[in-house]
Steps between C-alpha positions, in 0.01 A plus 500: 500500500565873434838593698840304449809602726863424441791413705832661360830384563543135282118590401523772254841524487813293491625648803459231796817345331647849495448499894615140517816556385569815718390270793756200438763801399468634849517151678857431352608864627415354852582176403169352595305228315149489375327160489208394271295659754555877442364551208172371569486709850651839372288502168148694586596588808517808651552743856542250812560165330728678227676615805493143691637329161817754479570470900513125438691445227756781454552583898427868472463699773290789309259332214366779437805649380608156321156501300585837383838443370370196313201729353750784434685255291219386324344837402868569323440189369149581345555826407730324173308199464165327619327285295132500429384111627334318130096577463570820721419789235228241365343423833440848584429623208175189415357526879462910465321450137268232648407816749714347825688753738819434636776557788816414559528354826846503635774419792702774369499914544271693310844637371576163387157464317489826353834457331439175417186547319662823318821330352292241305224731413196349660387725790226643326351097423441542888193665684700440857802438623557415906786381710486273813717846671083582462357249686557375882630103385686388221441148308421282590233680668210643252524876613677635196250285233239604712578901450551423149147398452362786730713732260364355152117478625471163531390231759815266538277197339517668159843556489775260348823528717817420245817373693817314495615422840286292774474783774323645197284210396399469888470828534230515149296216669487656861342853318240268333630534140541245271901456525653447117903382541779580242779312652830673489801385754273292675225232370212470679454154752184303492311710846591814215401377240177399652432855594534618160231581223790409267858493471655589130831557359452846408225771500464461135322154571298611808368760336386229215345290810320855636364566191377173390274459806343820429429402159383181621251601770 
């Protein structure tokens, strides 16, 4: 294995709760509710079913225009507080001294990533960065893992794919990578877990798991 790509929202960084809470802030302005479902269907998503999620639940006539107030909201959020995820610093840091590359593979802008990356003082641990805005389908499909690989050199069969939502996990396995889970706001069912090289509860102890094989083979 030589390349390892990262999801980034409730990945790297504490922000999928951030957008959570902007998301259940906006259904009580339109006095809508969201059921147990939503989270699991919004989180990893991205361009039509992003859009098909808002239409249904919140009524909105313009999605497009919904998703950006919500993401306006959570960029003021972010740019006072976001959270590095625990085992993110070490993660990156132990896979580019055992010689991997890596990318950040993400739903949101290039914007988004850029400033992301530059608040918490990682963005040179990365070799590429790409957004699904890059690619023709979002997650679930494999198009924006699939780039990611192209961009680092590598075929997608040497690549780990780190994520923490099932579009992202499905979309990991569909590019042919071996799929490694960090639940955040939603765990992972049985079909998921299945799919998974491994599921951890942080980075810090996947990146124990990734380098133990090596140093077993």
């Amino acid at each position: 294995m030589q390349g390892a790509i990262f999801d980034m929202d409730g990945l790297l960084f504490d922000s999928e709760a951030i957008f959570q809470s902007v998301w259940r802030e906006k259904a009580e302005e339109l006095g809508r509710t969201l059921d147990k479902d939503f989270v699991r269907r919004i989180c990893g998503s991205s361009g039509a079913d992003t859009r098909a999620v808002v239409r249904e639940y919140y009524g909105v006539s313009d999605p497009d225009a919904f998703i950006g107030e919500v993401n306006k909201r959570v960029h003021e959020i972010e740019e006072t507080c976001l959270p590095m995820k625990k085992g993110c610093v070490e993660i990156l840091t132990g896979l580019k001294a055992a010689g991997y590359k890596l990318a950040v593979a993400s739903a949101s802008s290039m914007e988004m990533i850029e400033r992301n990356l530059e608040f918490n003082g990682i963005t040179e641990l990365f070799d590429e960065l790409v957004s699904t805005a890059q690619v023709k389908r979002g997650k679930p499909a494999p198009d924006v893992f699939l780039y990611a690989a192209e961009r680092i050199g590598f075929a997608p069969e040497e690549c780990y794919v780190f994520e923490d939502s099932l579009n992202g996990i499905r979309a990991g396995c569909a590019a042919g990578m071996r799929a490694v889970m960090i639940p955040d706001q939603v765990q992972p069912t049985e079909e998921i877990r299945a799919m998974c090289w491994g599921v951890f509860p942080d980075l810090s102890e996947a990146l124990a798991a990734i380098l133990g094989q090596e140093e077993s083979v």
